[in-house]
KOLSE-955091 format. One record per residue (C-alpha): residue number from 1; x, y, z; residue in one letter. Coordinates in pm, whole numbers, plus 32768, in hexadecimal, padded with zeros to 4 digits. Each point is the difference from the previous one (the first is absolute). Layout:
+-----+------+------+------+-----+
!   n !   c1 !   c2 !   c3 ! res !
+-----+------+------+------+-----+
! NUM !    X !    Y !    Z !   A !
...
+-----+------+------+------+-----+
***
This chain:
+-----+------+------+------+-----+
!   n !   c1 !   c2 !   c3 ! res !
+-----+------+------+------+-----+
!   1 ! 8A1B ! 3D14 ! F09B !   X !
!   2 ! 7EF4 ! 7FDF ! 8117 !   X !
!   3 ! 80DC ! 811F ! 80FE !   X !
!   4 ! 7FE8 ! 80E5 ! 7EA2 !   X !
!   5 ! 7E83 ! 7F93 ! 7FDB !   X !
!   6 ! 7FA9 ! 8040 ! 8194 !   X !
!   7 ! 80C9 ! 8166 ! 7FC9 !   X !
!   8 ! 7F49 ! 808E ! 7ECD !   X !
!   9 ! 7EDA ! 7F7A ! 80BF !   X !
!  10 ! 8059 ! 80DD ! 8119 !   X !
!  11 ! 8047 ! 8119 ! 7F50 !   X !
!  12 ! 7E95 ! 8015 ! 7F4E !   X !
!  13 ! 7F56 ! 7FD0 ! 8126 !   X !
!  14 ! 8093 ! 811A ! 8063 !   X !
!  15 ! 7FCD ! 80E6 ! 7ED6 !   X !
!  16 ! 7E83 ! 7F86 ! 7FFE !   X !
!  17 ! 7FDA ! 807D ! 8189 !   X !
!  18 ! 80AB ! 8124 ! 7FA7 !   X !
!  19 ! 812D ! 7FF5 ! 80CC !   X !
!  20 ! 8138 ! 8003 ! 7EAF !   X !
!  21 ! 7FE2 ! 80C8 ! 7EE6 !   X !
!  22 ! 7F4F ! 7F35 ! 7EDF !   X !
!  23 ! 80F7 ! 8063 ! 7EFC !   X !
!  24 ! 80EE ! 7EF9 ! 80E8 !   X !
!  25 ! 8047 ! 7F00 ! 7EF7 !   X !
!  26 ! 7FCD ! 7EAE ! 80FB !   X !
!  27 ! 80C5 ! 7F18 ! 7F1A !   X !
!  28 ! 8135 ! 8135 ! 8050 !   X !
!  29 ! 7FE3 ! 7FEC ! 814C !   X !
!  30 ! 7FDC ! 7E74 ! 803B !   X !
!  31 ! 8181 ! 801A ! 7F1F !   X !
!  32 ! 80A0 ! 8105 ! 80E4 !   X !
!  33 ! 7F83 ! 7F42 ! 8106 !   X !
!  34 ! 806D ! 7EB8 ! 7FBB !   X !
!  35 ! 816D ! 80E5 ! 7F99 !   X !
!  36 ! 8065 ! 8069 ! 813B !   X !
!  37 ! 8083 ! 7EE8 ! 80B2 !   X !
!  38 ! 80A9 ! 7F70 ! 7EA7 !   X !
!  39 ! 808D ! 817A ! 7FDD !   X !
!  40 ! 8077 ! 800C ! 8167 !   X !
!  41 ! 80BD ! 7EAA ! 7FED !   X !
!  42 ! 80B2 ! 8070 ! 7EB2 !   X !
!  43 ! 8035 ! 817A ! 80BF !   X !
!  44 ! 8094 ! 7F1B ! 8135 !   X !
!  45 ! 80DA ! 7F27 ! 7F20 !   X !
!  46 ! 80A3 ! 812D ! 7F51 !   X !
!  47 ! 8015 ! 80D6 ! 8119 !   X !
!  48 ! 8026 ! 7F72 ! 8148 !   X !
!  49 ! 80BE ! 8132 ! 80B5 !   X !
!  50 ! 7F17 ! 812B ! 7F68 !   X !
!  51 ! 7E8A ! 7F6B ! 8006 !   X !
!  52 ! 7F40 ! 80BD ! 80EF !   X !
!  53 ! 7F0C ! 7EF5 ! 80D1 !   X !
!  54 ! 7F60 ! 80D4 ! 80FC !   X !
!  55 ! 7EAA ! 7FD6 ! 7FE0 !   X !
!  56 ! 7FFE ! 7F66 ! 7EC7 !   X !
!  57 ! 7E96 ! 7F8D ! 800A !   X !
!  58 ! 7F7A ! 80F5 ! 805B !   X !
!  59 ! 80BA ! 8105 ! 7F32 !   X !
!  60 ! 7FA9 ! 7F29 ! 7ED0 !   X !
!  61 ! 7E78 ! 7FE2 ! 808A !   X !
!  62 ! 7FBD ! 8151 ! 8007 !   X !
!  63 ! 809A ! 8041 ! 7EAA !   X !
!  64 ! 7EEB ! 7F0D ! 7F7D !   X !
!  65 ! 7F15 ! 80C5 ! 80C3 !   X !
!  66 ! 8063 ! 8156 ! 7F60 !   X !
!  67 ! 7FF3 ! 7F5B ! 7EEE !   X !
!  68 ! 7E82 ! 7F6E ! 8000 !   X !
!  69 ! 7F80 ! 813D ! 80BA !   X !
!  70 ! 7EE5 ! 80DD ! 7F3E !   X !
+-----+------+------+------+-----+
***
């Protein structure tokens, strides 16, 4: 609860400096957030041979970036 909290937090600080797009629903993003590593362990489990891992992070960073921008 307080990692979902500090990540909606983020996210409209951001949208009142004007750095994401303000029709970024926070609460969204804080979920997708939080998804990723529970979505990458299930992705692991069921596909250990075929998961691409390169850059992971990052790959999955800026797609939350894309996703925020105005």
């Amino acid at each position: 609860s307080e990692q979902k909290q500090f990540i909606i937090k983020l996210v409209k600080d951001g949208i009142s400096e004007g750095v994401w797009d303000k029709s970024v629903n926070a609460e969204d993003v804080a979920i997708i957030y939080m998804g990723i590593p529970i979505i990458f362990n299930i992705e692991l489990v069921l596909n250990k041979t075929g998961l691409n891992v390169d850059n992971f992070c990052k790959r999955m960073y800026t797609l939350i970036l894309k996703a925020l921008k105005k």
